[in-house]
N, C-alpha and C positions, 0 to 999 in steps of 0.2 A: 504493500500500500504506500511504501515512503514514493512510492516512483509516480504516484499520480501525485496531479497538485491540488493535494485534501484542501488547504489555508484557503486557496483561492475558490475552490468549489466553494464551502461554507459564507463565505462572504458575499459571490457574486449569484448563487442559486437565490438566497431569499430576497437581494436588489433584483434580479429580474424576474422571479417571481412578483413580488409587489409589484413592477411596475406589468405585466400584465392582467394582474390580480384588477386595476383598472381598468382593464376592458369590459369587464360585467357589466360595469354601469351599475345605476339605481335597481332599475327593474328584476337585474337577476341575484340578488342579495343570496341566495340559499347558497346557492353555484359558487358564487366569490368566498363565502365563508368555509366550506368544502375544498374549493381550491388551494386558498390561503393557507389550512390548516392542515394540511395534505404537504405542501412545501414546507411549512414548518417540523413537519412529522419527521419527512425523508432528512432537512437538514441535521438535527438531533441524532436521529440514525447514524449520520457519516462522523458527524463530531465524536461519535463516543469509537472510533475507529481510531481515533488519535488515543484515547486510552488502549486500545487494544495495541496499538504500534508503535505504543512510547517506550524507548530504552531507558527503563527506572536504572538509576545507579548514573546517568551519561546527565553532566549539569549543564550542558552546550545547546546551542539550538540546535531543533530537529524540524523536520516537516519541511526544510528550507526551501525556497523558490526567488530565484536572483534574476530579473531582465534590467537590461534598458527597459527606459521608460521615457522621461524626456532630457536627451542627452546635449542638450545646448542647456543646461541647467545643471550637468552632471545627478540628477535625480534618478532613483532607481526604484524597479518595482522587486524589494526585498522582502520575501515575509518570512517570517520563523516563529516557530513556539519552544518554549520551555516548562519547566519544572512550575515556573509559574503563570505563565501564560492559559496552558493546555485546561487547569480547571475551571478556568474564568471564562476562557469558550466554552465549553461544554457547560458551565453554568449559564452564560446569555441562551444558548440552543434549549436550554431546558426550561426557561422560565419564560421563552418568547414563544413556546408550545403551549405550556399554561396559561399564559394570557391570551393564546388566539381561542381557546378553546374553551374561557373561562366570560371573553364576550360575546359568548354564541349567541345570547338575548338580550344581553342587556345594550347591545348599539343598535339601532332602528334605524337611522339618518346617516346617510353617505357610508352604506356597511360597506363596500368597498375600497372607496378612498381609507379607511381606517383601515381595514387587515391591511393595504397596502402601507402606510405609514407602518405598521410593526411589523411588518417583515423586512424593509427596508434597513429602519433600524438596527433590527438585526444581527444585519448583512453589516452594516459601516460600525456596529459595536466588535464583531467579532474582527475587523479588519482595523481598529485599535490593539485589543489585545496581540494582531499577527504583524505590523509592519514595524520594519527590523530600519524603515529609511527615516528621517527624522520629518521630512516634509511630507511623505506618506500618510505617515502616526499624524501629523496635523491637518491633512484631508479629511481623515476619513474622523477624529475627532473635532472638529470645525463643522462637515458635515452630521453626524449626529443632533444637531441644535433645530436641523430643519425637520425633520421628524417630530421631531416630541413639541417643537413649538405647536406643530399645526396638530397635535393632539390635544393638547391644550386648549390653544384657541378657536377648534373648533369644537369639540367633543366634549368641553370643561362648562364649570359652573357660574353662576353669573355672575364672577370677577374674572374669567375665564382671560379675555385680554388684559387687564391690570396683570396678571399673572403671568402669562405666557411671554411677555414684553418686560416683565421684572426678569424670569428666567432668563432671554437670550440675550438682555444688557449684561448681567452680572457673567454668565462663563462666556461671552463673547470681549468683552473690557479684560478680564481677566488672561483670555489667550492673546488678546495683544501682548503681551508683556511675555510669553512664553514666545510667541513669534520674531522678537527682537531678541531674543536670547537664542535662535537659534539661528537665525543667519547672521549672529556676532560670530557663536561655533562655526557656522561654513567659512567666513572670511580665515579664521586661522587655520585650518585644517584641509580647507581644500572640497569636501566633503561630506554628503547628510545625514554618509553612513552612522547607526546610532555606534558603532564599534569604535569607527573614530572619533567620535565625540568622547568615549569613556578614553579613550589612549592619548588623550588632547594635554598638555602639560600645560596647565593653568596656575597664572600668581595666583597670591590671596586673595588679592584686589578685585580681580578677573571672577573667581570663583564666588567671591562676594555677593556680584550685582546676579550674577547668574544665579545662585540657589533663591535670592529674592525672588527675582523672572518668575522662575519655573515654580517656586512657594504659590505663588498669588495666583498662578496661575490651574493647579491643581488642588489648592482653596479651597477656592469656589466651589470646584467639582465636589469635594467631598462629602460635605462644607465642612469647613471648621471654622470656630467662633473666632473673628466676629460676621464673617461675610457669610452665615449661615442664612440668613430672614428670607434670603427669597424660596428657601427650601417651601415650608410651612404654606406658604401662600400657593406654590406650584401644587403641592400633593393636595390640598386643601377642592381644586380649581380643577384638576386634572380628573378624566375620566379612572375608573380603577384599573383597569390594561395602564394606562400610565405611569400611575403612581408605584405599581411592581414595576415594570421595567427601570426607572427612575431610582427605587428603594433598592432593588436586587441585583441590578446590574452597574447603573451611572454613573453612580454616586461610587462603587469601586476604582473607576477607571481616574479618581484623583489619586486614589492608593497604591494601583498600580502606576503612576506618571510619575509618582514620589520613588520608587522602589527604579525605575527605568531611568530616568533625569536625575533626581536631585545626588540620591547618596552617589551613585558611577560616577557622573562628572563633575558633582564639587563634595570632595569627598572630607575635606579641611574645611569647607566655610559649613557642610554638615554638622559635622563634630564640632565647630564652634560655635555655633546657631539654634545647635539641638536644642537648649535651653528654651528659646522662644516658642518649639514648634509644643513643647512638654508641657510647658504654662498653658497654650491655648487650648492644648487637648483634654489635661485636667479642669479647666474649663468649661470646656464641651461636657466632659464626665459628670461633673457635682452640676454648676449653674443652670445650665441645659436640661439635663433631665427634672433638677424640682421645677424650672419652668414647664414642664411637662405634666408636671401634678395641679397645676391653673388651670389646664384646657377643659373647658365644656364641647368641643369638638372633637369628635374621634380619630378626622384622621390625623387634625392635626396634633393631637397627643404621641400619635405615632410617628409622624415626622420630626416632632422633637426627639421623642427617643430615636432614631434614626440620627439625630445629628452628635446625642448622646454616645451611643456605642460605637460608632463609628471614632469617635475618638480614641476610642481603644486602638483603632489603626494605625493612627497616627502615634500614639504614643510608642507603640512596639516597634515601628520603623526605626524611629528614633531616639529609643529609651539607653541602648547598647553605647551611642556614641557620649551620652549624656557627659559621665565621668574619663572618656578616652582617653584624654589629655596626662591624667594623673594614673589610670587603672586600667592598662586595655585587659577587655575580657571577653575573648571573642564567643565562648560559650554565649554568655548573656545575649553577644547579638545575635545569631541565631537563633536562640529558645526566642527573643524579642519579634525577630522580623516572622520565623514560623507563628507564631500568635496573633501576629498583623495579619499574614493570608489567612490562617483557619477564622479568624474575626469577621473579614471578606466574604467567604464562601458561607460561612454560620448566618451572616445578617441577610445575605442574599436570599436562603430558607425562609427565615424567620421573619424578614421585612416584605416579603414576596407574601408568607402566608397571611401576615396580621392585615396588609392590606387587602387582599383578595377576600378576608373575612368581612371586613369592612364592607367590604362591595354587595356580599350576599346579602347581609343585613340592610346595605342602601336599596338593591334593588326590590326590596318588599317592602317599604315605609318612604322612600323617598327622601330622609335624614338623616343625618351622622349625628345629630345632636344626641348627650350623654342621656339625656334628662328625656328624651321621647323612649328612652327602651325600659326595659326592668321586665324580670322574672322571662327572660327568651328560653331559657334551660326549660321551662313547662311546656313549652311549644315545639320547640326544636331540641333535641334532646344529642341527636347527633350533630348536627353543628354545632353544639355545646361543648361534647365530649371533643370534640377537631381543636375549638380555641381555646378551654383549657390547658391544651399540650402547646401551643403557639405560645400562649400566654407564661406558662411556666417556662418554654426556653427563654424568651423574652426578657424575664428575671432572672436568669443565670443558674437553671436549675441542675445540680450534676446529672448526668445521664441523655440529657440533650446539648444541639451542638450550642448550645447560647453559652455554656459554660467551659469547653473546651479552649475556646480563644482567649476569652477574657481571663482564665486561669494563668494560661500560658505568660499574657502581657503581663499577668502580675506578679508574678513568679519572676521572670525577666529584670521588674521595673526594681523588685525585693533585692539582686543580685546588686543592683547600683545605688539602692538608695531608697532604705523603709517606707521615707514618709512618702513618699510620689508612690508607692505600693498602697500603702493606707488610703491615700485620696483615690485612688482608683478603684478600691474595692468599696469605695462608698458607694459605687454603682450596684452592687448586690443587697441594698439597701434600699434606697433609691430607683433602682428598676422595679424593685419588687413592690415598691410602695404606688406608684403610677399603671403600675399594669394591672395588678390586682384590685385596685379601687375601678379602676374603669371595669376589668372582670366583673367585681362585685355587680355594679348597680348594671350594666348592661345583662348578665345574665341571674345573676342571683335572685330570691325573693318573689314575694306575688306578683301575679302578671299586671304591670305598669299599667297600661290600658286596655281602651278596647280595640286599638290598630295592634297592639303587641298580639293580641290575643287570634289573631286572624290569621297569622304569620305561618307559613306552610314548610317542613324542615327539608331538606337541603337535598336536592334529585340529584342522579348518580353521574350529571356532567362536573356539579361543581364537588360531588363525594369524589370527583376521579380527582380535580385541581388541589384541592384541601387536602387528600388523601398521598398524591406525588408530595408536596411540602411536607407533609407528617413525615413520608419514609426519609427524605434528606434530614429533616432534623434527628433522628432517630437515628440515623445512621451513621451518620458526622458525632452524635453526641459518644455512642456507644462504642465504634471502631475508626475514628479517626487517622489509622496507622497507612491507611493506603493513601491519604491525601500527602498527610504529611513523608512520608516515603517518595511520591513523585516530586514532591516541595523542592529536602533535604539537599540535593548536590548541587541543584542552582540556587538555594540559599548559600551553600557553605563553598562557593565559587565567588557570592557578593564579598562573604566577609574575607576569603582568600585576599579578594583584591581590594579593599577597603584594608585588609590590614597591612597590605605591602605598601600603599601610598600614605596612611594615615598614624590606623590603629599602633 
């Protein structure tokens, strides 16, 4: 299978699918929804060939595919995956099937323009995680903006433009700044290969303005506090195919840009900056989340915690380099940077399922407000039994994946420094205290009204969506050893070469 070009099939099957997925038109909605989810199926299918094909033990890219592309610019069309790349695909392939197959009823207006916008998507998120050229990775991340804008602002809620226009200001201002930072790299180097940018011998000074750049710029994406606010307002606006894709997959791809960009090519102003990136992420941990025990809004209870946990990402990137200067330990950064991917792949589950729940319960009341549900567990018994377990990993419960990662970063953060350990496991505290209060009153107790009480429990399309999220959480919580195994040699290649230049 290495000898086909898997990367590029994965990528360009669901762009050209969506873009005929618009040829149904209005009229044949059934047809387009079949079709769409039909191309989504088969993509999923090929993705997980790349598990089948991957040399565990080899920390190097694999899958590679090298052309010309446009050669009066020296740009090339390089794609490759790795140890870390390879889950993150086969995570977007798996969660852009649940969400085609998860808006089988609930989009009624323009059902083909919208499966075509998420297959699209797709197609330009898996072609982040694969290109290996620097101007590539900024295509096809640049492109990603035009998808989920016009999800938003068409398929969203009536702030749906306020929102969708907050979204594409905030990561599109922010990639400017990553855009000047990488044709400063092409001026010294020659080059957009991302290989050469990590082999680039940069001053401090140099490395300085660059880890800013490329900081600000995968931010956004994440978010991390403070440039988080337009999260809330997008997932709040956003149709629920949105807000998964957004929660499971998007909001990764600032984590991966930080693990790609920042520590390889400024691997000094890293470890001397780590400090700023650890303040905003404990931040994001404690602040963050009690502002998430405010919301009378569902989802956006859950997009705070979304900008909450995800802080755990950022922290484990960058927890290893914190003390470098005085204590290199390269144990720590690996336990750190593994804790930041399993955090990745865990919230993609878990922010996939909590929204998706959200949805079911939207789609049969029309409200996310906290205060229209109560006693749904009398009604729905099994979508009850679905987001208690959503809800328990969400709180970092052992034995699902919500606590796998977040163990890890803390464990890591312990290695360097107690008390940035203690502030971070206020999350286990504080997650637990926000998820189970909105649990409580959404499902616990007599049934709230007489709309709760009408509410019909959950048919076997969205038992199959809830049911795919259950087994990755469960499965990630209970045997994590084959993720982190594909992880392990292209983490312990970062810190190889982080420790020759820095550590």
């Amino acid at each position: 299978m290495n000898q086909w070009p898997l990367l590029s099939i994965l990528i360009w099957l669901p762009i050209l699918g969506g873009l005929a997925t618009l040829a149904f038109g209005d009229k044949r909605s059934t047809s387009s929804r079949w079709f769409a989810t039909g191309i989504a199926a088969v993509t999923f299918v090929l993705s997980l060939l790349l598990l089948k094909d991957f040399a565990f033990g080899n920390g190097l890219m694999q899958f590679v595919e090298n052309r010309d592309w446009i050669t009066s610019l020296n740009i090339r069309y390089h794609l490759g995956a790795d140890g870390i790349a390879v889950p993150l695909i086969v995570l977007s392939t798996f969660t852009s099937l649940l969400v085609l197959i998860g808006a089988w009823t609930s989009i009624e207006n323009r059902v083909s323009q919208y499966y075509a916008c998420l297959l699209i998507l797709e197609g330009l998120m898996v072609g982040v995680f694969s290109a290996m050229d620097a101007m590539l990775f900024y295509v096809f991340f640049e492109g990603m903006l035009i998808p989920m804008f016009l999800l938003i602002g068409v398929w969203g809620g009536p702030r749906r433009v306020y929102a969708s226009i907050k979204f594409f200001l905030y990561t599109f201002l922010g990639s400017v700044f990553m855009l000047i930072g990488l044709i400063y790299l092409y001026t010294q180097v020659g080059s957009w290969e991302l290989s050469a940018f990590w082999n680039a011998k940069l001053s401090m000074t140099e490395q300085t303005w660059l880890f800013f750049a490329f900081l600000i710029a995968f931010a956004v994406k994440v978010p991390m506090f403070p440039v988080h606010t337009w999260l809330p307002d997008a997932h709040v606006e956003a149709p629920t195919g949105g807000s998964v894709i957004l929660a499971a997959i998007m909001l990764k791809i600032g984590g991966y840009g930080l693990l790609r960009f920042n520590l390889p090519i400024t691997p000094d102003a890293s470890s001397a900056y780590a400090w700023i990136v650890i303040a905003l992420s404990l931040i994001a941990i404690v602040y963050v989340g009690m502002v998430a025990l405010a919301q009378d809004d569902m989802k956006k209870l859950v997009a705070y915690s979304s900008v909450s946990h995800m802080g755990f990402v950022t922290l484990g990137i960058f927890i290893a380099f914190a003390l470098a200067a005085k204590a290199p330990n390269t144990s720590a950064a690996e336990l750190g940077l593994q804790g930041a991917m399993v955090q990745m792949i865990s919230h993609g589950f878990i922010s996939g399922a909590m929204f998706s729940s959200i949805g079911v319960l939207y789609d049969r009341l029309h409200t996310r407000r906290i205060s229209d549900y109560g006693g749904v567990a009398n009604v729905m018994p099994w979508f009850a039994a679905f987001y208690v377990l959503f809800a328990m990993a969400n709180s970092g419960l052992p034995g699902t994946s919500g606590f796998v990662g977040e163990f890890m970063v803390i464990l890591a953060s312990f290695k360097n420094a107690p008390w940035i350990a203690f502030l971070a496991a206020l999350t286990l505290i504080i997650g637990a205290g926000y998820t189970l209060y909105l649990t409580k009153r959404v499902l616990w107790g007599d049934i709230g009204n007489a709309n709760v009480a009408t509410m019909k429990d959950i048919n076997w399309r969205e038992a199959l969506v809830l049911g795919a999220f259950a087994a990755g959480v469960l499965w990630l919580g209970v045997n994590p050893k084959p993720l982190t195994d594909m992880m392990q040699p292209t983490i312990v290649e970062l810190v190889k070469y982080l420790a020759a230049t820095k550590l």
